[in-house]
N, C-alpha and C positions, 0 to 999 in steps of 0.2 A: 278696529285692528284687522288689517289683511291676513289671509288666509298664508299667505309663506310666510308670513312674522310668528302664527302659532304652530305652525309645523317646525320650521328653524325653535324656536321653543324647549318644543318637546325633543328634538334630535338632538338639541344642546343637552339636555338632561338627559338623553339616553348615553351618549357619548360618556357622560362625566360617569355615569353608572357604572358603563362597561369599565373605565380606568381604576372606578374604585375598585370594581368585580375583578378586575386582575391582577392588581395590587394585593387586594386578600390573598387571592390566590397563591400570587407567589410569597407570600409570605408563611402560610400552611405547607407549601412544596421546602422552600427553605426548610424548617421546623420538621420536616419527612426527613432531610437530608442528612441537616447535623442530627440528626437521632440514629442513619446509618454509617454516617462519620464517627463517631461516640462511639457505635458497639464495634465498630472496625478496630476502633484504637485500644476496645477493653480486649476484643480477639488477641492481639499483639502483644499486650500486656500479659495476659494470660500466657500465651506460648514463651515469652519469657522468663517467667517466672518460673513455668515448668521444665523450663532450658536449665535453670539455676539449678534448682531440685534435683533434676537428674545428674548434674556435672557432680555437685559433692555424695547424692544418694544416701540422704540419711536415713537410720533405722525410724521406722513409725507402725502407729497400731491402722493407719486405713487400708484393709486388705485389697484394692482396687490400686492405690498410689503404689502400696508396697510389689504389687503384680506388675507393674509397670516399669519399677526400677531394677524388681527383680531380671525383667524382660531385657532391659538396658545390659547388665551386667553379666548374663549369659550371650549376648551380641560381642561383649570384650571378648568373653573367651573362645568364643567360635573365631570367632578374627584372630588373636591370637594361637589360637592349633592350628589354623589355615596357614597363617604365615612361617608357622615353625618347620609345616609338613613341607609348605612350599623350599621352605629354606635346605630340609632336609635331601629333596627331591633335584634339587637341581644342583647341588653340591654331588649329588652320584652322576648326575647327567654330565655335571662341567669332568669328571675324572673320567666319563668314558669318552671325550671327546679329546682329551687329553692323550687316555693311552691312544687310539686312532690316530690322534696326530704324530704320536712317537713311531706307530708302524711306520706309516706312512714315509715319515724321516728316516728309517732304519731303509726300507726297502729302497727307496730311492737314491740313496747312499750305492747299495749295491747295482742299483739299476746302472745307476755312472759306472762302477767299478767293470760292470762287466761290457758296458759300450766301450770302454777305454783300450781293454782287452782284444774285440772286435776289430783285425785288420779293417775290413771292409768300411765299418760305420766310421772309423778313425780316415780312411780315405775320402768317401761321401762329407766327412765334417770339414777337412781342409779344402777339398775342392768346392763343398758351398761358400768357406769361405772366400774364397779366391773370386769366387763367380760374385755374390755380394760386391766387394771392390770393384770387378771389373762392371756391373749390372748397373752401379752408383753412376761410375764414368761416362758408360754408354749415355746414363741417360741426359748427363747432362750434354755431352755432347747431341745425343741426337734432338733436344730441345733448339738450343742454337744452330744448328743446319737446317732443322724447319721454319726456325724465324726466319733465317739469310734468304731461303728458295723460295718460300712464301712471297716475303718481302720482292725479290728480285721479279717472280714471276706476275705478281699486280701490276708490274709497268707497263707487262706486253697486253694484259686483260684490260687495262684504262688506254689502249692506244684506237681509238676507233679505225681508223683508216687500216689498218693491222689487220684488227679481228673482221671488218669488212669483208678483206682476202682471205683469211682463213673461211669464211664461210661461204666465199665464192668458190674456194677448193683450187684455189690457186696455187700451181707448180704440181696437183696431184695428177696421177694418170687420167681420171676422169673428172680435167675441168672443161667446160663447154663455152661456147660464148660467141654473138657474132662479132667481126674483124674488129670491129670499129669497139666497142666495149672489152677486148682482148688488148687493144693498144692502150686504152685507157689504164687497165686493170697493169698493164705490162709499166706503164709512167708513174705508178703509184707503189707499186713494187719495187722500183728505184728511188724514189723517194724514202720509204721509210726503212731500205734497206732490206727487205721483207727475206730474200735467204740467209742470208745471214744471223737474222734474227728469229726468225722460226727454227735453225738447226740449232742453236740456244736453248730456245725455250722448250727442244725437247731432248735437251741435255739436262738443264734443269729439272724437270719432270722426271728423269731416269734415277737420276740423283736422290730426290725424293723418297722414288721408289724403293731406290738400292738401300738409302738409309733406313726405311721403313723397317724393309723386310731383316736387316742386318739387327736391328732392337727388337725384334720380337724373336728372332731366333735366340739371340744370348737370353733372351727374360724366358722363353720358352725352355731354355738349358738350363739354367737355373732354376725354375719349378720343377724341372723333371727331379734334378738333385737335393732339391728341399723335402718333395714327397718321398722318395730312398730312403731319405735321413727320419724322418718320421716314423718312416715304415718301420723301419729297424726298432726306433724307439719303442714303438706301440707292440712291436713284438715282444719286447722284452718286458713292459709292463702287462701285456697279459702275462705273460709266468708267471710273474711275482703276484698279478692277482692286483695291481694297483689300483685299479677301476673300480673294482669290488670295492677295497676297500674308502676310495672317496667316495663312493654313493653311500654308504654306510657313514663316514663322516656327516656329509650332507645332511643325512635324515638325524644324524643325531643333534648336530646342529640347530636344524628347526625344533626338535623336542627340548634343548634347552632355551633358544628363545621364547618358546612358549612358554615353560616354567617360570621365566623372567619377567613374561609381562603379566603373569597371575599376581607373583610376586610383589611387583609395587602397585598393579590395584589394588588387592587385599591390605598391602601398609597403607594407600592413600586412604582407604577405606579405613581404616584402625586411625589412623594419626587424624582426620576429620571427624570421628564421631567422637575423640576424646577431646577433640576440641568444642564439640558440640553442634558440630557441620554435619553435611549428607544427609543422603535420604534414607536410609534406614534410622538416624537419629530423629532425622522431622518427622517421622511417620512415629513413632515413641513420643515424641515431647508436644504433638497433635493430640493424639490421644490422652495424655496425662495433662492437659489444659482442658479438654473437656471433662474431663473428671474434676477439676478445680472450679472449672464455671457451676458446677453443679454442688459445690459446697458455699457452706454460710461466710459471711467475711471475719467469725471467730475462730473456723476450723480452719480458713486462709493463713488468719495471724499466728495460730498455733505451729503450722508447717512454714511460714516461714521461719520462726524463732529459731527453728530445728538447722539453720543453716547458718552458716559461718559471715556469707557475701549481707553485705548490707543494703546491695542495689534489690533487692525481691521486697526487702523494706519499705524503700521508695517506691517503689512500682503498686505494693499495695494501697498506699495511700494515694497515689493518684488514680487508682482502680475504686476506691470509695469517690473520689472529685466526682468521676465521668458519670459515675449511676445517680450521683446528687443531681447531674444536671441534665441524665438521661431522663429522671424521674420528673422534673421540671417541665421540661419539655412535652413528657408524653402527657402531664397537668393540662398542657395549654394548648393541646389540639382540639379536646371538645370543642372551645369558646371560638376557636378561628376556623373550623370545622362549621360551627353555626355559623359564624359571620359569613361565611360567605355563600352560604345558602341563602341567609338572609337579604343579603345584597341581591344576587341574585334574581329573588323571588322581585326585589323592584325593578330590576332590571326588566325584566319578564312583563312587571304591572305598565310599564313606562311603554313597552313598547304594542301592548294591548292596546291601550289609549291611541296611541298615533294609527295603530291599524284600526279601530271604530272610528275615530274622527274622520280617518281616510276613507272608507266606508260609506262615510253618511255625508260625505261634502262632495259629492259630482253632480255637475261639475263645481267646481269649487271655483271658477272665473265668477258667478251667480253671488257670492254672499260675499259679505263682512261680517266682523263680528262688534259687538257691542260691549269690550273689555278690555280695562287699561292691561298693562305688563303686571302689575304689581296685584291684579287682582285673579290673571292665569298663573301667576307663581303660588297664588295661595292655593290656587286650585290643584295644583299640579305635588304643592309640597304634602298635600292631605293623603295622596298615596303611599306614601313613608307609612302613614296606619293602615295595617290591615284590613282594619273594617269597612274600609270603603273601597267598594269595587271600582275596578277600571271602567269598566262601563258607567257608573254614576261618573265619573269625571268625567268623560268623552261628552254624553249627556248632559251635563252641566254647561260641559263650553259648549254645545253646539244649540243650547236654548236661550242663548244671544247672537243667534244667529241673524242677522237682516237682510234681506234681498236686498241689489242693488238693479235700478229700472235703467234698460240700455238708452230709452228717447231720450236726447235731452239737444234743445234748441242751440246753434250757436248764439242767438241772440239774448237770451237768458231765459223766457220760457221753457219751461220744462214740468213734466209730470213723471211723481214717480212713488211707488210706494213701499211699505214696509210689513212684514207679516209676522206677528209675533202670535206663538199658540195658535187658537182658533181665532184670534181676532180679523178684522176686515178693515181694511183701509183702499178707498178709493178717491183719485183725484183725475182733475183732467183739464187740460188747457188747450185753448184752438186760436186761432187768429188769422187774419186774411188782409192779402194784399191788393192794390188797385189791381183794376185788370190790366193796365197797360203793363205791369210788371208779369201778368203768364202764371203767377204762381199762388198755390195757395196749398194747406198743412192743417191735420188735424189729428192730433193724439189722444188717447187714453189709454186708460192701464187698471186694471183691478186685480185684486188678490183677495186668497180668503185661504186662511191655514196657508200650508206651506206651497201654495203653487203660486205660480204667475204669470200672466200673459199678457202682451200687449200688438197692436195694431198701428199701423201708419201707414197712410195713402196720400200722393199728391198728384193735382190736375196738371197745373200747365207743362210740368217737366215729364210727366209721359211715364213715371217711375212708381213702384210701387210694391211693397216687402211685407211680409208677414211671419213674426218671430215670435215661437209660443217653446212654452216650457211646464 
């Protein structure tokens, strides 16, 4: 048997090892898992049951449960005085914001009476509005006169030949030019009509301008008469003190929205824990599940009994299911806890053996071994018992080991030998050709224990090698 047929072997049996080694494995993680699955689901169960407990709060002798529910039931009435106070507090806030608003309509009432009163402010109020009307017109008009002139004055800004002469300063006091480019400039000025059309386009431009200034004076006329109108007002609202009194509104304002939104936290807070929601409930019904985990499942059945809902019922009994099969579970990790040590440890033995065989076989080109499959499988199955070292296996196979002799004749001659324990085997073959063939060959080889060496020399070819080991 060749040397990669026993190694392929043993790495086929390491292989299978490692599969089974991790097979166990997960089979003991599984078995970790649903064991943390199971007490998840008895956590849950519990927090339910002490959700139940708490919703009806029945009387009971466990002074720890009954601390609990007591706890629960002074959380009603704080929530409950919070919301009455609340309720109480913003019923005075909403009536002063009430009377503030009736000053406020009192005064402003008078604040009209006496603008009305007011020549002046009655003059300022009819001439704003006149100005308003007329402010409206203007604008629309002076929109439309800026389209038209716009409009009109882009014909003479796209005429090149045009703006050409305008930028030559043609017809100005100071245009310059010699004769011959003055006649030019003079033929293209009649062409495109060029006075004519420049006194235009700075008719247009006037136009513009006239309109411009004509809308910002009336919108200017009309600010001046809106600030008057104002003024007036604001004088009249300091007397009366009106400012005062909406900043005072204002702040009261915000003091009843705040009351408001106390208000329906505190109920959302009341109306969720009587539902058996929020966090100051699960921070209660946490604690009074811990206090249940730590009673027997007699003093469970007894508090529930105490309670009306039937669902705490159910719950109990499947809280008995999970601990049957927690308690299973936690039975059968010793045994898969060993196995897989056990495994393991041949995983371990298997892969000892192929590191000493490897060890003791270099070069390993140099041997075969003298061992069917079925007689390495027994060798290798013997590891499964502990009592037998890796190293006695390794050393088993490697004490069929044979040297294999490199001379060997194409013609069929050959010498070669084999070296078992301390034994000695020597052999040797020679032979010789006529001279007219040039050639002649002579081998030998001996061994003793586990060395080997051999020699070979030839005349006519001039060649000549020497390979020891």
């Amino acid at each position: 048997m060749q040397t990669r047929i026993i190694e392929s072997t043993i790495n086929r049996r390491i292989d299978d090892t490692r599969g089974s080694l991790d097979f166990a494995n997960k089979m003991l993680q599984d078995a970790h898992q649903n064991i943390l699955n199971l007490k998840h689901q008895q956590v849950t169960i519990y927090e339910k049951i002490a959700t139940i407990f708490l919703l009806e709060s029945p009387q009971n002798d466990n002074k720890q449960i009954q601390a609990l529910v007591t706890q629960l039931q002074e959380l009603f009435i704080k929530l409950n005085t919070s919301s009455q106070e609340l309720e109480q507090l913003t019923l005075e806030s909403l009536n002063k914001v009430s009377d503030t608003l009736s000053k406020i309509d009192t005064l402003t009432i008078e604040k009209v009476m006496l603008l009305e009163h007011d020549p002046n402010y009655v003059s300022l109020f009819n001439l704003l509005k006149n100005q308003e009307e007329n402010i409206e017109n203007e604008t629309l008009a002076f929109n439309e006169s800026q389209k038209e002139f716009s409009q009109k004055l882009a014909q003479y800004y796209r005429n090149s030949c045009y703006n050409y002469l305008i930028k030559r300063r043609f017809g100005q006091q100071d245009y310059r030019g010699f004769w011959i480019f003055r006649n030019l400039d003079a033929w293209a000025a009649r062409y495109v009509n060029f006075t004519e059309n420049y006194k235009n386009q700075r008719i247009l431009e006037s136009l513009i301008k006239e309109s411009q200034n004509r809308y910002d004076n009336k919108k200017e006329s009309y600010q001046l008469t809106l600030q008057q109108k104002e003024q007036k007002e604001q004088e009249v609202e300091d007397k009366l003190k009106l400012p005062v009194l909406r900043d005072q509104l204002a702040q009261k304002q915000r003091i009843l929205a705040g009351y408001q939104e106390q208000k329906a936290q505190i109920y959302q807070n009341l109306n969720e824990t009587q539902l058996g929601k929020g966090n100051q409930f699960y921070e209660i019904a946490h604690q009074l599940a811990e206090v249940m985990r730590q009673q027997s499942i007699s003093s469970l059945e007894h508090l529930t009994r105490q309670t009306k809902s039937k669902e705490d019922d159910l719950l109990l009994q499947d809280l008995t299911g999970i601990e049957r099969q927690i308690r299973k579970l936690e039975g059968m990790l010793p045994s898969l806890k060993q196995n897989c040590e056990a495994i393991e440890q041949t995983y371990n033995r298997f892969n000892q053996v192929f590191f000493i065989f490897k060890q003791n076989n270099i070069p390993s080109g140099f041997y075969e071994y003298n061992l069917s499959p079925s007689s390495l499988n027994q060798l290798l199955d013997k590891l499964l018992n502990k009592a037998v070292f890796p190293e006695t296996i390794a050393h088993a196979i490697i004490a069929n080991r044979m040297k294999i002799n490199r001379n060997r004749s194409s013609s069929g001659s050959s010498g070669w030998s084999v070296g078992w324990g301390n034994s000695t085997t020597t052999s040797s073959s020679s032979y010789r050709r006529s001279p007219s063939g040039g050639f002649s060959s002579r081998s030998s080889s001996s061994s003793k224990g586990s060395g080997f060496s051999s020699t070979s020399s030839s005349g006519g070819g001039g060649f000549k090698t020497t390979d020891s080991f």
